[in-house]
C-alpha positions as CSV (number, residue, x, y, z in Angstrom):
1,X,105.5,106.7,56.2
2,X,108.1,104.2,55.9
3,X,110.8,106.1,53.7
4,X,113.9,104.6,52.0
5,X,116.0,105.9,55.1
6,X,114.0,103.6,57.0
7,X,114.5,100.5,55.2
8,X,118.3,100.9,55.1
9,X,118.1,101.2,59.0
10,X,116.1,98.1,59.1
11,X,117.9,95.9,56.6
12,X,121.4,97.1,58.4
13,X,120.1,97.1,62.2
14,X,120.4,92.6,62.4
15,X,124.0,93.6,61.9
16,X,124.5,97.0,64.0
17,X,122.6,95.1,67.2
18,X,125.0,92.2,66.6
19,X,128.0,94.0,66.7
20,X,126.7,96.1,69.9
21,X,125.7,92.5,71.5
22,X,128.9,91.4,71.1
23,X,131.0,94.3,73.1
24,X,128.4,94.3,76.2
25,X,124.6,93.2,76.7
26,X,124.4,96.7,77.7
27,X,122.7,96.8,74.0
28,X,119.7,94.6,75.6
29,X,118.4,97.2,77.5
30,X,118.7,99.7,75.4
31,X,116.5,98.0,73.1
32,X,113.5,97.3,75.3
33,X,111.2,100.2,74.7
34,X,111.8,100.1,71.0
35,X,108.4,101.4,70.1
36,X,105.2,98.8,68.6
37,X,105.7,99.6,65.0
38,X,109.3,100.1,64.5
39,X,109.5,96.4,66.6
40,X,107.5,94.8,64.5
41,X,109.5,95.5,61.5
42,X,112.4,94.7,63.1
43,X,110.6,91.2,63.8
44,X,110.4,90.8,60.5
45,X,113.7,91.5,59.3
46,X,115.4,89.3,62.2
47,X,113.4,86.1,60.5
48,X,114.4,86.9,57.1
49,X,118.2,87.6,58.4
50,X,118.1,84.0,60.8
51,X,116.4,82.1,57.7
52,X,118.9,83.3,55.3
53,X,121.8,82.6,57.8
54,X,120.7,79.3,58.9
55,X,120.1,77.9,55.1
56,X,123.6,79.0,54.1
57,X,125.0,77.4,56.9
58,X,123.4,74.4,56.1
59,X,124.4,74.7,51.9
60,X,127.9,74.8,53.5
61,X,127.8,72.4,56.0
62,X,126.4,69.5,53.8
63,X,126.7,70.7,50.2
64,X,125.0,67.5,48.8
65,X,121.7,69.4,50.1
66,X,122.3,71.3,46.7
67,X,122.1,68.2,44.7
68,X,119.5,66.3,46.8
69,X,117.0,69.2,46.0
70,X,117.8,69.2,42.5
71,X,116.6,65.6,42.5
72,X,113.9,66.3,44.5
73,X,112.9,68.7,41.8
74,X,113.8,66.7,39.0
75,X,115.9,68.9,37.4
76,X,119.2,67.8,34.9
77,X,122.5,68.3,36.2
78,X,122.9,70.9,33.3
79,X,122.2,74.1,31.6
80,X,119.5,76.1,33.6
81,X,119.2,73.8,36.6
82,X,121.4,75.9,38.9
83,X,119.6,79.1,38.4
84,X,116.6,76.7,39.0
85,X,117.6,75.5,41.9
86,X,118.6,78.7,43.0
87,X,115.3,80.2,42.9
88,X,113.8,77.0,44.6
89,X,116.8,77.4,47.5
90,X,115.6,81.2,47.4
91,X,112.1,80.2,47.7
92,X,112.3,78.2,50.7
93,X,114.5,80.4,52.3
94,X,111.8,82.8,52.0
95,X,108.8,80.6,53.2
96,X,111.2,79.4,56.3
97,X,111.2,83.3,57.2
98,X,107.8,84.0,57.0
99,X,107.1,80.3,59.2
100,X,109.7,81.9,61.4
101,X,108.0,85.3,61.9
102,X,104.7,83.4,62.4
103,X,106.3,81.0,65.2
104,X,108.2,84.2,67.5
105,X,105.0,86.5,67.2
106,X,103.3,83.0,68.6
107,X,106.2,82.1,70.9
108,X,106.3,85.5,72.0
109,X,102.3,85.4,73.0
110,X,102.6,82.2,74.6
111,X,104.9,83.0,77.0
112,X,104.0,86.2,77.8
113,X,100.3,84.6,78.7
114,X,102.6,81.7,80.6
115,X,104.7,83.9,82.4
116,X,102.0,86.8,83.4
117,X,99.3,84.2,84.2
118,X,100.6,80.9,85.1
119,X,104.1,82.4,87.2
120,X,102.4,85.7,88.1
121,X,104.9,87.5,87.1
122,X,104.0,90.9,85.5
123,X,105.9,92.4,82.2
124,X,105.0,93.8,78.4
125,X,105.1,91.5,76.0
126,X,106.6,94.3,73.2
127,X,109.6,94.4,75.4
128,X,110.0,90.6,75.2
129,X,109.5,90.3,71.4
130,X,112.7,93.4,71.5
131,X,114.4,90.5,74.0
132,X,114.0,87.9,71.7
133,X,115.2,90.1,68.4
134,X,118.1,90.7,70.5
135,X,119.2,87.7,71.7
136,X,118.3,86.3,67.7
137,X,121.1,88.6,66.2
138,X,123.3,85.7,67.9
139,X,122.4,83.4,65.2
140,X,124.7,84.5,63.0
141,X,127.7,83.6,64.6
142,X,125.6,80.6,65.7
143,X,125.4,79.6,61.9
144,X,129.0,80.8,61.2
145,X,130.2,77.5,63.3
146,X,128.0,75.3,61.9
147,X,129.1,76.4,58.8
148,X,132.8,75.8,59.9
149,X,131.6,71.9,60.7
150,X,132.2,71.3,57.5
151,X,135.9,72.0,57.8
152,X,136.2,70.9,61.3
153,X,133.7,69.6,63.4
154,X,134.8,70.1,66.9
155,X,135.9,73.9,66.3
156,X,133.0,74.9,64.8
157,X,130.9,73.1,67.2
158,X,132.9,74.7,69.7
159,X,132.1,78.1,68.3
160,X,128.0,77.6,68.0
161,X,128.1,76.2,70.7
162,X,129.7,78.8,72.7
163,X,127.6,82.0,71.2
164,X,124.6,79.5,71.9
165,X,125.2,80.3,75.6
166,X,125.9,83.5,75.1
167,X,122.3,83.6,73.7
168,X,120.4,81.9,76.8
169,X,122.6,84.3,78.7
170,X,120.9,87.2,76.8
171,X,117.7,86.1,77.0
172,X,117.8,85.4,81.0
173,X,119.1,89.2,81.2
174,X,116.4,90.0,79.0
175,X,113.7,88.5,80.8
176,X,114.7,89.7,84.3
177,X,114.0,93.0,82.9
178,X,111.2,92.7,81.6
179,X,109.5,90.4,84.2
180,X,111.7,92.6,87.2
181,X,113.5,89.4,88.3
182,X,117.3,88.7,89.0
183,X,119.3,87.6,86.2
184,X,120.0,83.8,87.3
185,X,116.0,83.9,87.9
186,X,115.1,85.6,84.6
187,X,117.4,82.3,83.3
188,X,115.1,80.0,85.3
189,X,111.8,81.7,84.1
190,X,112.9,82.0,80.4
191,X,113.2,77.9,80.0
192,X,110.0,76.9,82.1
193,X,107.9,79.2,80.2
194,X,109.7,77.7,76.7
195,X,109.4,74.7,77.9
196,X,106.0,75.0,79.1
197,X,105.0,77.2,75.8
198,X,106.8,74.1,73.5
199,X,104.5,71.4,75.3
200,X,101.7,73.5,74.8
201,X,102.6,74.3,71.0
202,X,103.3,70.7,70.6
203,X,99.6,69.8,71.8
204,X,98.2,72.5,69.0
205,X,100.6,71.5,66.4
206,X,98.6,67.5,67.0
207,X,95.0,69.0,67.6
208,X,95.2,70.8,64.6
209,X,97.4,67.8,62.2
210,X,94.5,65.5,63.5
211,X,91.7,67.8,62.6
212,X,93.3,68.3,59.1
213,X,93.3,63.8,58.9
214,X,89.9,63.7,60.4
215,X,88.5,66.7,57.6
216,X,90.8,64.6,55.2
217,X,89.0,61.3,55.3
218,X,85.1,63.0,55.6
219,X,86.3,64.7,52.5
220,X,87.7,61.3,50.9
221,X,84.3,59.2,52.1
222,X,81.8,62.2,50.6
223,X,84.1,62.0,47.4
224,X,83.8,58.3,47.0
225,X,80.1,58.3,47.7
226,X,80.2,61.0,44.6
227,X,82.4,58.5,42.6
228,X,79.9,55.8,43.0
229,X,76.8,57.2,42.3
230,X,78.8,59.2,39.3
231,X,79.1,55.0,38.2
């Protein structure tokens, strides 16, 4: 049973795994055989924490976002449209986190399947979803300099840029442990299989946009033969 103790941990441990990150990686593999459950959760709560992160950064970074959805939505530049646009900023957030959680549980099975079946390596595929929750706890100061862009665009490109390598670092430790390779190897293996895994995402993304236009225009030409014979 999931108590309240248990949420607290969750909600807080984005924040307790990025301040451990940032003293050592030793963090990393302490964090592999987080068990199937309590991982998953964690998942979860990492997407929520990287969409929130990464929207804010990008309210601060280019604040006319704020007004270009409020004409998207039609809403007057008085009165209740900030609460309105709130809850649509809100709301987005919230649909980015559940695409997000959706794309790493898919990442995550892609390359596993790349790396055990195309590289032959062998490794669990819970501790590389605990990898990638790790390494993810980065994106907060990842989003903190592109938040800083806004003030200057050099040093807070420095910044993101900086913890972004910190990041690939992580995640080339992480995947030499769990695929047993050296570190500069895990590094190798981790950007084949994502770049393997993106081309083959890619190709799934098109198969399945051009089923959607091909079921789109049946469903247009069955619909006009309707209109007709409705005339």
């Amino acid at each position: 049973m999931h108590t309240d103790k248990d949420f607290r941990a969750d909600w807080a441990g984005y924040w307790c795994t990025l301040g451990r990150l940032l003293r050592g990686t030793r963090v990393l593999h302490q964090q592999l055989d987080i068990p199937l459950e309590q991982g998953i959760r964690r998942s979860r709560w990492t997407a929520l924490w990287v969409a929130a992160l990464g929207v804010a950064a990008g309210l601060i970074a280019c604040p006319d976002a704020w007004a270009a959805l409020r004409q998207a939505l039609r809403l007057p530049a008085e009165g209740w449209a900030f609460m309105a646009t709130s809850a649509a900023w809100v709301a987005l957030t919230a649909l980015i986190a559940v695409a997000l959680y959706g794309f790493l549980r898919l990442y995550t099975l892609v390359t596993h399947v790349i790396a055990t079946n195309v590289f032959k390596t062998r490794g669990q595929r819970l501790r590389l979803l605990n990898v990638e929750c790790t390494a993810l706890t980065l994106t907060a100061p990842v989003s903190a300099g592109v938040a800083l862009t806004h003030w200057s665009v050099w040093g807070g490109a420095l910044i993101s840029s900086a913890f972004a390598l910190y990041a690939a670092w992580v995640m080339g430790l992480g995947y030499a442990a769990v695929f047993h390779k050296r570190p500069l190897s895990g590094l190798g293996l981790w950007l084949v299989t994502s770049a393997v895994s993106g081309f083959v995402l890619l190709i799934g993304a098109l198969a399945v946009a051009v089923t959607a236009g091909v079921l789109s225009l049946f469903f247009l030409v069955v619909l006009r033969l309707f209109v007709h014979r409705g005339q």
